[in-house]
C-alpha positions in Angstrom: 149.1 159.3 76.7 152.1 158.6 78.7 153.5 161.8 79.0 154.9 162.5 75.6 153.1 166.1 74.2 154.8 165.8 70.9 156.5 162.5 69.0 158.2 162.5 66.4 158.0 159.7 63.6 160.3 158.7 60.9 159.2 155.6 58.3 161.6 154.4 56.0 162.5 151.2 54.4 165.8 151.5 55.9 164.7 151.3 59.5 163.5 147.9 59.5 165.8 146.3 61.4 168.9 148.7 63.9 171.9 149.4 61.4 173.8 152.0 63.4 174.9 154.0 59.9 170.8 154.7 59.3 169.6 155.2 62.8 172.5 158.1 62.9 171.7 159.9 60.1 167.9 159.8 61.1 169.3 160.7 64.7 171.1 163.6 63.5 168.9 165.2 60.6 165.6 164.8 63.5 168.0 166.9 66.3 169.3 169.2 63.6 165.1 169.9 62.8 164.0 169.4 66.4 167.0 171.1 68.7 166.4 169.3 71.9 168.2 170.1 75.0 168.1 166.5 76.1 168.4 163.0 74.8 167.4 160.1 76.8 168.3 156.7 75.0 167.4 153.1 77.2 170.9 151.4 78.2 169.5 148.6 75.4 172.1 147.1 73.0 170.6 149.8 70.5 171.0 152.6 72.7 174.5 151.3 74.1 176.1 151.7 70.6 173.8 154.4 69.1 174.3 157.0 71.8 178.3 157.1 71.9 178.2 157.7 68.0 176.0 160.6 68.6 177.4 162.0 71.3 180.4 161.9 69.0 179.0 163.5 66.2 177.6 166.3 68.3 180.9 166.5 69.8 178.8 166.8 73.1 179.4 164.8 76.3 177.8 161.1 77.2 176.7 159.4 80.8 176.3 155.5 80.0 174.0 153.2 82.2 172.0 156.0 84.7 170.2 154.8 87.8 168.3 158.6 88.3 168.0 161.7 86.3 166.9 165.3 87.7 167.0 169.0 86.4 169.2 171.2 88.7 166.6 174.1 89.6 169.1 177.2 89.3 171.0 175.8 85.8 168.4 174.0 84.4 170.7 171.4 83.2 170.3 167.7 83.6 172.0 165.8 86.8 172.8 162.6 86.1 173.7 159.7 88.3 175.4 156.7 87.8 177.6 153.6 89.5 181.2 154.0 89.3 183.6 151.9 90.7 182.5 148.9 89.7 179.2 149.7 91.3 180.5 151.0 95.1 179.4 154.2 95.0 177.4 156.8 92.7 178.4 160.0 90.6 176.4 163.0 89.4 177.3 164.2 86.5 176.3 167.0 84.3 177.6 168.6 81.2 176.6 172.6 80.0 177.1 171.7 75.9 174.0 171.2 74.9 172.3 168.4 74.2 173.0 166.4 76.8 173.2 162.7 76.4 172.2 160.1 78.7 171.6 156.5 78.7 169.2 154.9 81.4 169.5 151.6 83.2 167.2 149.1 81.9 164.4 148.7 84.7 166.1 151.8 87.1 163.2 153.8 86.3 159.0 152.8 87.0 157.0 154.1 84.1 154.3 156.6 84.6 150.5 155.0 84.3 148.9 156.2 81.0 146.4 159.1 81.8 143.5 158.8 79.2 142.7 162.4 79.4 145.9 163.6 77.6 146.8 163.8 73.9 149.8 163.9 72.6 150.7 165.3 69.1 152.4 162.5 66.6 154.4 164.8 64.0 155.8 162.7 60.8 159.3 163.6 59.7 160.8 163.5 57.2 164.5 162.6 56.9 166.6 161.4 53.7 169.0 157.8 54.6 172.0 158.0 52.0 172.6 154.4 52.2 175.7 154.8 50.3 177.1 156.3 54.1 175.9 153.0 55.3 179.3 151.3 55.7 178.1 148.0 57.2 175.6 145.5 56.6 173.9 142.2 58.6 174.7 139.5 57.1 172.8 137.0 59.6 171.4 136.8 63.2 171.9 134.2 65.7 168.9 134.7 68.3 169.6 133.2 71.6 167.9 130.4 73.1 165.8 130.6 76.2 163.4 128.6 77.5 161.2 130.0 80.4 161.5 133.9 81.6 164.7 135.8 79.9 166.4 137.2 83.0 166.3 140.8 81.5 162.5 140.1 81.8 162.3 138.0 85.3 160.0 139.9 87.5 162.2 138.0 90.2 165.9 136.2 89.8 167.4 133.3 91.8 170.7 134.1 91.4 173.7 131.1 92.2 177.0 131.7 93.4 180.5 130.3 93.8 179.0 128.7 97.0 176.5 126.2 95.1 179.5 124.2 95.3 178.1 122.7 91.4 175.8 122.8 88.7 173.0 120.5 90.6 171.5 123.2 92.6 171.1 125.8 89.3 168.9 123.0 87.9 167.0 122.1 91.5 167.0 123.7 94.5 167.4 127.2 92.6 165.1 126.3 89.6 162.7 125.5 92.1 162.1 128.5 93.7 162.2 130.6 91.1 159.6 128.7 89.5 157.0 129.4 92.3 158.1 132.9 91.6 157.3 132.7 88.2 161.0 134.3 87.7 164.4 132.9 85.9 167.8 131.1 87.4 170.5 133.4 87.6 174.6 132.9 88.3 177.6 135.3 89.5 180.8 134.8 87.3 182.7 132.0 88.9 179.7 129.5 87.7 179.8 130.3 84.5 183.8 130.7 84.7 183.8 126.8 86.0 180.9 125.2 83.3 178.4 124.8 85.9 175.8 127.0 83.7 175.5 128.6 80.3 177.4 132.4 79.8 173.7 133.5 78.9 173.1 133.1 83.1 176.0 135.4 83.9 174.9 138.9 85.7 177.3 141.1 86.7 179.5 144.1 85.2 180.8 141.6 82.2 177.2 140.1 82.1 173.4 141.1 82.2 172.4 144.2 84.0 169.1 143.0 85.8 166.6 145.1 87.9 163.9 143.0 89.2 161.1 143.9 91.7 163.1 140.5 93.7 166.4 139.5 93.5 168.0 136.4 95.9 171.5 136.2 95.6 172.3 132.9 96.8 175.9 131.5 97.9 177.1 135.2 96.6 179.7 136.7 98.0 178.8 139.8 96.9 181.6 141.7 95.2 181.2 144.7 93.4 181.8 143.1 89.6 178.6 141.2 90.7 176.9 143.7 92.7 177.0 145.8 89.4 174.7 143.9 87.6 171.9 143.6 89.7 172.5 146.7 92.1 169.1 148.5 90.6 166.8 145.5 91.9 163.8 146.8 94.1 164.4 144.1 96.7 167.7 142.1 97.2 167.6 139.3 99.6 171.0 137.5 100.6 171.4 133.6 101.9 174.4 133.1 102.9 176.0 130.6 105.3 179.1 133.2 106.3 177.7 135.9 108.6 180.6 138.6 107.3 179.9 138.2 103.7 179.6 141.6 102.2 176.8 140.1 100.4 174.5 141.4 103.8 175.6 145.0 103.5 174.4 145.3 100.6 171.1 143.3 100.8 167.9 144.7 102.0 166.9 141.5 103.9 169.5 138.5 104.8 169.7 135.4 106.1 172.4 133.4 107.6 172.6 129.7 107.1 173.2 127.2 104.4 171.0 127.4 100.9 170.5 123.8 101.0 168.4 124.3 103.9 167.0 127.8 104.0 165.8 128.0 100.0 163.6 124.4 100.5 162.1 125.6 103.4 161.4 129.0 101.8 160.2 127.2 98.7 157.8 124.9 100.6 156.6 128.1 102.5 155.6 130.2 99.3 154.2 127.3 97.6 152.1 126.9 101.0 151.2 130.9 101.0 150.5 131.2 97.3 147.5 127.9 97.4 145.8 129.6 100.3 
């Protein structure tokens, strides 16, 4: 098991595919049954929209998008932390109606490795979907086209900025590297602003929220709209030709001079490493 002593299962027809009006009546009926103190939801698209609307109908409080998560020892209640604003500094919040809601950050948190020697009890419930509550349907899906790593997936990004100065390097120099690392091309907003790469590229508080174990932000200034997006990455490394771009303060490892020549060199380096 992974930690789990007791899950809860609910099978229906109606639960094929996420329609917000059946996962909240199976959300509510299961909490009404179950009475948790907690609920933990992924910052996912699903758990983006579901957890508001619960938090709603529980009339109960909501923190979106958490980087950490602790119980206070004296209150018992759940501290919560998150970015605020725009990703330049960090909250705690915690609320004493009960359940409390919170949302995590896709990637903030390492999962615990499965220990063999534990069971945990699978419990079926049951729950009844009215679907005459169900007030919208899907009428069609448009999946979007990726070819490669997705970035939410990328165990590293090569991320472009305003400094790439076009859309060559996103589809050379950048591509490059982050095909040795086996990892997916990235871009800040201006890029995608100015047609240089696909919307799909865009990380930042209006794009993707990454987390990858390496993250090069490349030609990036570094504001905080950007830094938002890829903030909870286990490694950020900055290359950046201006030596005060704020970029460096909030990198972990920098390096000053122009990506034309640094990411090459750093390319042909890896390459070198990784065949020996």
């Amino acid at each position: 098991a992974f930690g789990a002593d007791k899950v809860y299962t609910v099978e229906d027809s109606a639960l094929k595919r996420y329609e917000a009006d059946c996962y909240m009546q199976v959300a509510d009926q299961v909490i009404g049954q179950v009475s948790p103190r907690v609920i933990l939801l992924g910052n996912t698209p699903m758990g983006a929209d579901l957890a508001p609307r619960l938090a709603f109908r529980l009339q109960v409080g909501l923190s979106t998008d958490c980087l950490e998560l602790s119980i206070d020892p004296g209150t018992k209640q759940l501290m919560q932390t998150s970015s605020v604003y725009g990703g330049n500094a960090q909250a705690v919040f915690t609320a004493e109606a009960l359940p409390q809601i919170a949302t995590i950050r896709v990637k903030a948190m390492s999962p615990i490795k499965r220990d063999g020697s534990r069971k945990g009890e699978v419990i079926p419930t049951k729950v009844a979907v009215d679907m005459s509550k169900v007030k919208t349907k899907i009428v069609g899906t448009i999946k979007e086209e990726v070819t490669g790593v997705k970035l939410e997936d990328a165990p590293a990004i090569v991320c472009g900025g305003r400094g790439c100065g076009g859309p060559d390097p996103y589809n050379t120099t950048l591509k490059e590297l982050a095909a040795v690392l086996k990892g997916a091309v990235g871009a800040s907003r201006p890029p995608c602003d100015n047609g240089w790469v696909p919307e799909a590229m865009h990380i930042g508080l209006t794009g993707k929220i990454v987390a990858p174990d390496i993250y090069f932000a490349i030609a990036i200034s570094g504001a905080s709209q950007h830094m938002s997006g890829c903030s909870g990455s286990k490694t950020i490394i900055a290359i950046n030709k201006d030596p005060e771009a704020n970029i460096f303060k909030q990198a972990h490892y920098g390096v000053v001079g122009k990506f034309e020549d640094v990411v090459p060199a750093l390319t042909n380096k890896l390459k070198e490493l990784l065949a020996g």
